[in-house]
C-alpha positions as CSV (number, residue, x, y, z in Angstrom):
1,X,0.0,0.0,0.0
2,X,1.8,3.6,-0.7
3,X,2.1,6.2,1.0
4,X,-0.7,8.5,-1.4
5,X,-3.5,5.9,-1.2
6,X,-2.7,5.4,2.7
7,X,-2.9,9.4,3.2
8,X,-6.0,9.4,1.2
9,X,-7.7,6.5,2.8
10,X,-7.3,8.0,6.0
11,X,-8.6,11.5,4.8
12,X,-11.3,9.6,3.4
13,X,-11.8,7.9,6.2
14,X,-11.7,11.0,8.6
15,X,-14.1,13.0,5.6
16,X,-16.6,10.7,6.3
17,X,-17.0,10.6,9.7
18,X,-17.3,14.6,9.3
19,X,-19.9,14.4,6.5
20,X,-21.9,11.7,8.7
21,X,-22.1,14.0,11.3
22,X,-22.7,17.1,9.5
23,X,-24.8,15.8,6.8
24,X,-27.1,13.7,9.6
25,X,-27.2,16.7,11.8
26,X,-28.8,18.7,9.1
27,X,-31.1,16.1,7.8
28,X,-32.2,15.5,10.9
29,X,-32.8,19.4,11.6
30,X,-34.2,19.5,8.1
31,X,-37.0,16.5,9.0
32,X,-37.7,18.0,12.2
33,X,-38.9,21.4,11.0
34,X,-40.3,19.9,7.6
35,X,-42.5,18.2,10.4
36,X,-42.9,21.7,12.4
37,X,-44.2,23.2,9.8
38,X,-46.9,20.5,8.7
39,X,-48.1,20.9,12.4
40,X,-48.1,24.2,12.6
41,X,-50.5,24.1,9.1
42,X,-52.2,21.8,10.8
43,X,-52.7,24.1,14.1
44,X,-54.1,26.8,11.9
45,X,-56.4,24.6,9.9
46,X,-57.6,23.1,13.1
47,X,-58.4,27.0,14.9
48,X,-59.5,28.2,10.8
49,X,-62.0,24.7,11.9
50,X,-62.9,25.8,15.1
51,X,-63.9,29.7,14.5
52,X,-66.4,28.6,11.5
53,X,-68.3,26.5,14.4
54,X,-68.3,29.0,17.0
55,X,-70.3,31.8,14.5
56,X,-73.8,32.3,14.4
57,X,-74.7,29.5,12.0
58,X,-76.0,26.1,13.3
59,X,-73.9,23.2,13.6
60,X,-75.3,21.2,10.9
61,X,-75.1,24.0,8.0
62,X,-71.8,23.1,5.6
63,X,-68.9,24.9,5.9
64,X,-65.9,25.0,3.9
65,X,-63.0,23.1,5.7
66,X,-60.2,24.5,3.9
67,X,-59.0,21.6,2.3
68,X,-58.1,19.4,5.9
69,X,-60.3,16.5,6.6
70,X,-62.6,17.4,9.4
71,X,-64.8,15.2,12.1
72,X,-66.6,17.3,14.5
73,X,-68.8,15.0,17.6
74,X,-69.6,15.2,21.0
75,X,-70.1,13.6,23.9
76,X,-73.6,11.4,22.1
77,X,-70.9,10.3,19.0
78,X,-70.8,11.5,15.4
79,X,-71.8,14.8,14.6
80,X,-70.8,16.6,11.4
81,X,-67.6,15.3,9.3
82,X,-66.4,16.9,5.7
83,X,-67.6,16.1,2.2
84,X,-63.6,15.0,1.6
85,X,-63.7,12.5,4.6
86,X,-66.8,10.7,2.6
87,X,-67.5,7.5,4.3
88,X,-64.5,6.8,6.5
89,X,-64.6,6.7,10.1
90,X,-61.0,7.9,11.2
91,X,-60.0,6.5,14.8
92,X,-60.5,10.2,17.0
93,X,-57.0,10.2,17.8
94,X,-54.0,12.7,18.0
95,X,-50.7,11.5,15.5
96,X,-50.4,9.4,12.1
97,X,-53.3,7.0,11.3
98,X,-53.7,5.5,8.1
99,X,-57.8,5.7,6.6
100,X,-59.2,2.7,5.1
101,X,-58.2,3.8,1.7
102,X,-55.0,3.3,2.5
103,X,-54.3,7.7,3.0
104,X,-51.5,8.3,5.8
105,X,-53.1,11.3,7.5
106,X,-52.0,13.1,10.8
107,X,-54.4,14.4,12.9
108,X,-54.9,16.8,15.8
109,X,-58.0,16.9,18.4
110,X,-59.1,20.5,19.5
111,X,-62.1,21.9,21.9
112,X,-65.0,24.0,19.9
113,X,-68.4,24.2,22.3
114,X,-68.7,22.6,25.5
115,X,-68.3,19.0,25.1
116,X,-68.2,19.6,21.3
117,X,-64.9,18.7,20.0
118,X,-63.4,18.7,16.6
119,X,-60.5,16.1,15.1
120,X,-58.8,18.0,12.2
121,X,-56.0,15.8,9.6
122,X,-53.7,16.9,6.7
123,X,-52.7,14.1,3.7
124,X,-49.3,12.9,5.6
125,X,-47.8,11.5,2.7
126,X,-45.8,14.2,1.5
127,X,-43.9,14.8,5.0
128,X,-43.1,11.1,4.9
129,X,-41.7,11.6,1.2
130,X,-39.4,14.1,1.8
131,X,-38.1,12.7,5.0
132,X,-37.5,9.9,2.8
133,X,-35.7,11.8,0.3
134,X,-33.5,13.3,2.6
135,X,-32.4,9.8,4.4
136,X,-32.3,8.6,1.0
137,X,-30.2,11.3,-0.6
138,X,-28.4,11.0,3.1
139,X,-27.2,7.3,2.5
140,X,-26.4,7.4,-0.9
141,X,-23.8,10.6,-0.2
142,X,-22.5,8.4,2.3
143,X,-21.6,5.3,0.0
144,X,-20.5,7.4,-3.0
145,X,-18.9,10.3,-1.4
146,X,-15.9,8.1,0.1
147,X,-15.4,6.5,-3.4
148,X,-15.0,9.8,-4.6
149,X,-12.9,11.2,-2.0
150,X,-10.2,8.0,-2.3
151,X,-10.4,8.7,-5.7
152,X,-9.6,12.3,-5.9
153,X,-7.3,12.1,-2.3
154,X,-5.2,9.8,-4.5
155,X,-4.9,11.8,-8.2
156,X,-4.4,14.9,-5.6
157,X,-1.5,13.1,-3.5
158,X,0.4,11.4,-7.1
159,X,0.5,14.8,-8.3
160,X,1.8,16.3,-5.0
161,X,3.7,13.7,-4.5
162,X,5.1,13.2,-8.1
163,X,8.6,14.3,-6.9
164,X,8.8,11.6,-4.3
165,X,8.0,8.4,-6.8
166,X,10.3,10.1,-9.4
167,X,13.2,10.0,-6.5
168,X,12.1,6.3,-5.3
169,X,12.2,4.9,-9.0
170,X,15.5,6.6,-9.2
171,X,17.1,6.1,-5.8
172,X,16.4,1.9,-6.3
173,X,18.8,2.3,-9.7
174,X,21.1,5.0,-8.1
175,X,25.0,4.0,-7.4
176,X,25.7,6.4,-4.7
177,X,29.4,7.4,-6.5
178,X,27.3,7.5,-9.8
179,X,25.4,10.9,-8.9
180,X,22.4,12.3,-6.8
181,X,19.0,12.1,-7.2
182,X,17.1,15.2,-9.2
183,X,15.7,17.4,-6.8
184,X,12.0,19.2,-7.9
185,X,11.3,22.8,-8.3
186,X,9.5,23.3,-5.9
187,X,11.1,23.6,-2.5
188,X,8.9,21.6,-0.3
189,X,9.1,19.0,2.5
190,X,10.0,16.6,-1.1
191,X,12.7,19.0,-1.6
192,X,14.5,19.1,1.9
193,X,13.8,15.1,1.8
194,X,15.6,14.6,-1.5
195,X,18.6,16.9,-0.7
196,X,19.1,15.2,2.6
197,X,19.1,12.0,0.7
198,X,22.0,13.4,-1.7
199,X,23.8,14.7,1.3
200,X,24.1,11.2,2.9
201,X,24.5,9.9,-1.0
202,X,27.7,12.1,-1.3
203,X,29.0,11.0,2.2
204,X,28.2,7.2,1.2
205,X,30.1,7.6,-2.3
206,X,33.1,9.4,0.1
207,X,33.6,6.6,2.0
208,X,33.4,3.9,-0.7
209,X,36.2,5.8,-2.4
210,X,38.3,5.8,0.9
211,X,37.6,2.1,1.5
212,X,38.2,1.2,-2.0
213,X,41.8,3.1,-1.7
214,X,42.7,1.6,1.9
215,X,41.9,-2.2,0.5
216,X,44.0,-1.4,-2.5
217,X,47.0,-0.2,-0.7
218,X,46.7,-3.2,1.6
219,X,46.1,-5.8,-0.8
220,X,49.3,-4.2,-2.8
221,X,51.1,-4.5,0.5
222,X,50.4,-8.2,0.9
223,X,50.9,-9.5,-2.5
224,X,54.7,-8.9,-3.2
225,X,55.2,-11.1,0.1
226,X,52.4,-13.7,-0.8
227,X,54.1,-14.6,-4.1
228,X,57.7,-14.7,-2.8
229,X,55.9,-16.5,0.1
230,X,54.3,-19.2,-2.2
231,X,57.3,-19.5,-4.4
232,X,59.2,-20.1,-1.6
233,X,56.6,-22.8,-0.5
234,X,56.9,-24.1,-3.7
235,X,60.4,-25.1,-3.9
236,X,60.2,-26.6,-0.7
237,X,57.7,-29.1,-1.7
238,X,59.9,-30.2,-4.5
239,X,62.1,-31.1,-2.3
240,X,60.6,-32.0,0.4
241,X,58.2,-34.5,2.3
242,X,57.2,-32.7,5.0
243,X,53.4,-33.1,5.5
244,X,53.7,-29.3,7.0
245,X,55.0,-28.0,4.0
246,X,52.8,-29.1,1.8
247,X,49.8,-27.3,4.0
248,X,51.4,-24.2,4.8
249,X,51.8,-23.9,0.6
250,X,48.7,-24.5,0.2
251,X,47.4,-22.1,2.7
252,X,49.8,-19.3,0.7
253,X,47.7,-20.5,-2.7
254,X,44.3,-19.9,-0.6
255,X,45.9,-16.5,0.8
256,X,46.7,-15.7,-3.1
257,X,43.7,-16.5,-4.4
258,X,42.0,-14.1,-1.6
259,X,43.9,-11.2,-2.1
260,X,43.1,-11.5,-6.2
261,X,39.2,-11.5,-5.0
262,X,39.8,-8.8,-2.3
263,X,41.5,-6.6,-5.6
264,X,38.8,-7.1,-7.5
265,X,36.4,-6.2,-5.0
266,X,38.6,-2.8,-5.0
267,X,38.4,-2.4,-8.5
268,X,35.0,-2.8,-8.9
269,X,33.6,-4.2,-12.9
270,X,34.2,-1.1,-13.9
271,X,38.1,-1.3,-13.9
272,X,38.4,-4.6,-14.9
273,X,39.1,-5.0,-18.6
274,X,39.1,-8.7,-20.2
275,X,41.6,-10.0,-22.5
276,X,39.4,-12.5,-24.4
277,X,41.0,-15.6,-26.2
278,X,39.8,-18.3,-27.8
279,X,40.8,-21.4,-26.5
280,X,39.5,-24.6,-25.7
281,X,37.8,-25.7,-23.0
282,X,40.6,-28.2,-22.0
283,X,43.1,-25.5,-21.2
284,X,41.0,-24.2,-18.1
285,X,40.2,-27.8,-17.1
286,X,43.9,-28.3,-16.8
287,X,44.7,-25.2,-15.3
288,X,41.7,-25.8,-12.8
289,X,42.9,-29.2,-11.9
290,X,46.1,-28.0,-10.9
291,X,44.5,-24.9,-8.8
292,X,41.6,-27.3,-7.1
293,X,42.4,-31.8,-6.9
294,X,40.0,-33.8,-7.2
295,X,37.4,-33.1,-8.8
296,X,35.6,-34.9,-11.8
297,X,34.7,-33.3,-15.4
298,X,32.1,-34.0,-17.2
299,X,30.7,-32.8,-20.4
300,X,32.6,-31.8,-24.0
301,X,35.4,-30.1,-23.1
302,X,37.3,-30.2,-26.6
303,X,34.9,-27.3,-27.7
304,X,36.0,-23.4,-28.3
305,X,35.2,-20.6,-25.4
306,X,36.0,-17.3,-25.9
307,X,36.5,-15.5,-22.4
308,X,39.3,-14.1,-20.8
309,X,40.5,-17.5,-19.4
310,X,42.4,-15.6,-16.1
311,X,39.3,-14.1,-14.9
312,X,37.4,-17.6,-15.8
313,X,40.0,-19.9,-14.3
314,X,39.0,-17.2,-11.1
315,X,35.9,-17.7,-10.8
316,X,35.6,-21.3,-11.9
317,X,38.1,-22.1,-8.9
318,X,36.6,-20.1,-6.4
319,X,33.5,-22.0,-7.4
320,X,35.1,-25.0,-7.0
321,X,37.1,-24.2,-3.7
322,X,33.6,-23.7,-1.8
323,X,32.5,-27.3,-3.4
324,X,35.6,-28.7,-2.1
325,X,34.9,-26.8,1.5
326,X,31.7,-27.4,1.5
327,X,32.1,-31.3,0.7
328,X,34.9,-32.4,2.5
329,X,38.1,-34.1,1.9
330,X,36.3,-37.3,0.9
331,X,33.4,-35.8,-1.0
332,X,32.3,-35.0,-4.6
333,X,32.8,-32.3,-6.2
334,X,32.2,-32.1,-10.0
335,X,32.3,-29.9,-12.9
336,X,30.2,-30.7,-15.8
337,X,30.0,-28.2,-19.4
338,X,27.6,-28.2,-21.4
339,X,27.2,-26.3,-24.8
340,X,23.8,-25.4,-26.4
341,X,23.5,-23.0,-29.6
342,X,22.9,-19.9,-27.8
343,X,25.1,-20.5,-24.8
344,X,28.0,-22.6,-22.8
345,X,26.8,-24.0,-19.4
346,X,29.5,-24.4,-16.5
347,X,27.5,-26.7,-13.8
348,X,29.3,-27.0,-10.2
349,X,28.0,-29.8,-8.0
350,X,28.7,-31.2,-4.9
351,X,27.1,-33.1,-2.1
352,X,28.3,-31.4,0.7
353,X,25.2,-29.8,2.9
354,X,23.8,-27.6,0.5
355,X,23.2,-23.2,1.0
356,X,22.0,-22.3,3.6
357,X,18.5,-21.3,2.9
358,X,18.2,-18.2,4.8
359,X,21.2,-16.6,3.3
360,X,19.0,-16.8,-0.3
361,X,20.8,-14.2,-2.8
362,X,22.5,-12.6,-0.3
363,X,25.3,-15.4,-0.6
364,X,26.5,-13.8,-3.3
365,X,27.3,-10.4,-1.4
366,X,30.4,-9.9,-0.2
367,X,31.9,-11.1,3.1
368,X,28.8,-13.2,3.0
369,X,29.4,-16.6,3.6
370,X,27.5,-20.1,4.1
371,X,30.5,-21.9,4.8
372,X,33.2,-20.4,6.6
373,X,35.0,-18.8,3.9
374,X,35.9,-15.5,3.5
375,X,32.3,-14.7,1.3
376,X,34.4,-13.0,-1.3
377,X,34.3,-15.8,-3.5
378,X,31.1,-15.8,-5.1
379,X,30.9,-12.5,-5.5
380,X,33.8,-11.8,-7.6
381,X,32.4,-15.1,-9.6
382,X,29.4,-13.5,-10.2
383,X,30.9,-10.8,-11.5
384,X,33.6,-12.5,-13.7
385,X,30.0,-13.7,-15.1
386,X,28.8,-10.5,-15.7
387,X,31.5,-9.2,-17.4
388,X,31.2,-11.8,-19.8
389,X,27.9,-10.9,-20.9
390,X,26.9,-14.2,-18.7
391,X,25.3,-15.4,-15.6
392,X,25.9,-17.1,-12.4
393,X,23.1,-18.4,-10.3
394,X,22.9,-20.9,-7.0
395,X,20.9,-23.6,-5.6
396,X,20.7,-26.9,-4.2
397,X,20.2,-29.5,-6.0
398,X,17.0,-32.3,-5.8
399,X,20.2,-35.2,-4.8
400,X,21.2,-33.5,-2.3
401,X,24.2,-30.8,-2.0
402,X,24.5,-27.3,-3.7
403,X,24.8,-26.3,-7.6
404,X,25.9,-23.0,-9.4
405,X,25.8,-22.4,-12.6
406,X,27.7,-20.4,-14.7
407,X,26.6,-19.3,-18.3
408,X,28.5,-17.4,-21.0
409,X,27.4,-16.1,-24.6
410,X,28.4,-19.1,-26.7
411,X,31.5,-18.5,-28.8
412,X,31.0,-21.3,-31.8
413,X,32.3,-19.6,-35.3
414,X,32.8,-20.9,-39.0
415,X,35.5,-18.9,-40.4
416,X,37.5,-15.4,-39.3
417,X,34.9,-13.5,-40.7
418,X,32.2,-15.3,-38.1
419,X,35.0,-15.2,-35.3
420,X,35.0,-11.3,-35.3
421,X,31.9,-11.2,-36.0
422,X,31.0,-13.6,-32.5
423,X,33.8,-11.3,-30.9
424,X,32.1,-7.9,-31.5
425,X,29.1,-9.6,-30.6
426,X,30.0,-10.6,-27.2
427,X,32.1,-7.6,-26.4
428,X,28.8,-5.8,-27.3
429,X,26.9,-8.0,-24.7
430,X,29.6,-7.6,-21.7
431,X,29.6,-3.7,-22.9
432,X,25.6,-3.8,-22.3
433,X,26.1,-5.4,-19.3
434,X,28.1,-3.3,-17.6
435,X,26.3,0.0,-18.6
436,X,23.0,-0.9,-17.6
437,X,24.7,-1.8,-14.2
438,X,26.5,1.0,-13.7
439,X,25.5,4.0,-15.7
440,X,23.5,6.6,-14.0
C-alpha cells in the first residue's frame, strides 16, 4: 500500500466521519422542521375549523374546511364530518393513522363548544416523502462520497507527490558514486527530503572511495610477500616431504587467491578490462585441476570458449574451492560443461550440505558466507559472469548438495569473418552489461 492511497484512505476515512455528522445533523434538523411546519399548518387549519363552528350559523349547516379532513362530535358520538372524509370513520386520535383507503393522514383533536370537539387531519404522505428523500439522498452521499474522495485524495496526493516516486524509482537504480537524485522545483518538505538523501549519497560515495583506496593499498602491501611466500613454498615441496610443508603452501595459494578476490572487489567491474582468447575448454580444465584436486569433469570439453580464461579460471576455482569446502576431503565435487546453440553452461556440483536457505541471494554479497570462507568468492564469480555478458546463479540441487551455474554467450564460429563477428558480438553484450549496471 503507498504512501498516497494510505494518506487518502485516511482522509477519506476521517471525511466521512465529518460528512456523517454534519450531513445527519442537518437532515435531521431539516426533517424536524419539515414536520414543524406540517403541524403548525395543521394548528391553523384546526383554529381556521374551530372559528367557522363558534359563529352564528348552526352546527349542521356546511362549511368549507379548507382543504383538511374534518370530524366534528360530541359527547352522544358522530356529529358533522367533511364532504372529503366521505364515508370513512378515522379513529378520534392525535398522531399518524392511516384511513381505510390506504391515506396516511396526521391528525390533531381541539375543543370547539362545551363538550363539542373537533378532530382535524392533513394528507401525511408528503412529510413522509421528503423525510424519505432526505435519508435517501443522506445514505447514498455516504456510500459514493468516500469513493470519490479516495479517488480524488489519490490523483491529488500522485500529483503532489510526483517528486517523491520520481526519486524512489530513481534512488532503487542509483549507485551512490554514480550521482544524486534530481531534486523538484518546488522547494517543499519533497525537496529538503531529497537533498538530505543526496547529502548522505555524497557522504556514502566518500567513504566507498576511501575504502576502496585503503583495501587497494593493503592488498598491494600483501601481495609482493604472498608470491615470494608461495614460491618459496613451492620449492620446498619439490624437495621435500614434510606433511607441513605441503599445508602451509597450500594455505599461501588460498591466501593468493584471496587477495586477487579482495583486488577485484577494489576495482570494482568497472576497472576490470578482459583480455578474451579463444581457447578450448581443455586448457581451463587443466589449469583448474592443478589450482583445485579432485574433482571430476564431465561434459565436452574439446569445444571453443571465448572469455578471458584468467578471470574464468578465477571464478571457476573459487566455485570450486567452496564445493571442495563445502564437501569435505572425501566428498564429490564435479564440474560438468555443457554447450547449447545460444550459450556454454559451466555446472558445479557437490554433495556437501547444501546453501543455507536463509542466506537466499545474499550469498552472493560480499563477506557473505554459508561456509566459513571468507564470502568474497562468489561475489567476484558473479561478476567475472557478468562481465562476460553471462550469468551465475545458486541452488541446491534435488540429490542433495549445492549447484551453481555459470553461463557465458556461446562462442562457436565458421570462419575469421564469423570469429569477429562472435567477438564484436559478445564484447557488445559484456559492454551492455556493464552500462545498464552502472551508468546513472
Amino acid at each position: 500500500m503507498t504512501l498516497r492511497f494510505r494518506l487518502a484512505l485516511v482522509y477519506s476515512l476521517v471525511a466521512l466521519v465529518l460528512l456523517a455528522v454534519l450531513a445527519g445533523t442537518g437532515t435531521f434538523l431539516l426533517t424536524s422542521e419539515v414536520e414543524k411546519q406540517f403541524v403548525s399548518r395543521l394548528e391553523d387549519q384546526a383554529e381556521y375549523v374551530r372559528n367557522l363552528f363558534t359563529g352564528d350559523a348552526p352546527l349542521g349547516i356546511e362549511r368549507p374546511s379548507g382543504g383538511a379532513l374534518v370530524y366534528l362530535f360530541g359527547q352522544n358520538g358522530f356529529i358533522s364530518a367533511s364532504q372529503n372524509l366521505g364515508s370513512f370513520q378515522p379513529v378520534i386520535r392525535e398522531g399518524q393513522q392511516v384511513l381505510d383507503n390506504g391515506t396516511s393522514v396526521y391528525g390533531i383533536v381541539r375543543p370547539v363548544l362545551g363538550d363539542v370537539r373537533v378532530w382535524v387531519a392533513l394528507p401525511y404522505e408528503p412529510v413522509l416523502s421528503i423525510q424519505r428523500s432526505a435519508w435517501q439522498f443522506l445514505l447514498l452521499g455516504l456510500l459514493v462520497a468516500p469513493v470519490l474522495m479516495l479517488l480524488i485524495g489519490w490523483l491529488v496526493g500522485r500529483y503532489y507527490l510526483r517528486g517523491l516516486a520520481s526519486a524512489a524509482r530513481v534512488a532503487e537504480r542509483l549507485d551512490p558514486s554514480a550521482g544524486s537524485i534530481p531534486l523538484p522545483s518546488r522547494q517543499d518538505e519533497v525537496y529538503r527530503l531529497l537533498e538530505a538523501i543526496n547529502r548522505l549519497l555524497g557522504r556514502i560515495s566518500t567513504q566507498q572511495q576511501r575504502e576502496k583506496a585503503l583495501l587497494g593499498q593493503i592488498v598491494h602491501e600483501l601481495g609482493a610477500p604472498l608470491t615470494v611466500l608461495r614460491a618459496s613454498l613451492a620449492r620446498a615441496s619439490l624437495s621435500t616431504e614434510s606433511e607441513e610443508v605441503r599445508r602451509a603452501a597450500l594455505v599461501a595459494e588460498e591466501l593468493s587467491f584471496t587477495t586477487q578476490d579482495l583486488m577485484q572487489l577494489a576495482r570494482g567491474q568497472m576497472d576490470i578490462t578482459l583480455a578474451l582468447h579463444f581457447l578450448p575448454a581443455a586448457n581451463l580444465r587443466d589449469r583448474l585441476d592443478r589450482l583445485v584436486p579432485s574433482v571430476r569433469y564431465e561434459g565436452d570439453w574439446s569445444i571453443m570458449v571465448l572469455c578471458d580464461p584468467d578471470r574464468l579460471v578465477q571464478a571457476l576455482r573459487n566455485l570450486l574451492a567452496n564445493a571442495r569446502r563445502a564437501a569435505g576431503r572425501s566428498g564429490r565435487v564435479e564440474l560438468r560443461l555443457l554447450e547449447t546453440p545460444t550459450e556454454l553452461r559451466f555446472i558445479v556440483r557437490d554433495d556437501g550440505p547444501g546453501l543455507p536457505a536463509e542466506l537466499g541471494e545474499r550469498i552472493f554479497e560480499p563477506f557473505v558466507s554459508g561456509s566459513g570462507s571468507s564470502g568474497l568468492g562468489l561475489s567476484v564469480s558473479r561478476q567475472i559472469a557478468e562481465l562476460h555478458g553471462g550469468t551465475l546463479t545458486g541452488g541446491n540441487h534435488a540429490g542433495g548438495g549445492a549447484e551453481f551455474l555459470l553461463i557465458l554467450p556461446s562462442a562457436t564460429v565458421g570462419d575469421e569473418d564469423d570469429a569477429d563477428d562472435d567477438l564484436d558480438d559478445f564484447s557488445a553484450s559484456r559492454d551492455a552489461v556493464a552500462e545498464s549496471k552502472f551508468s546513472a
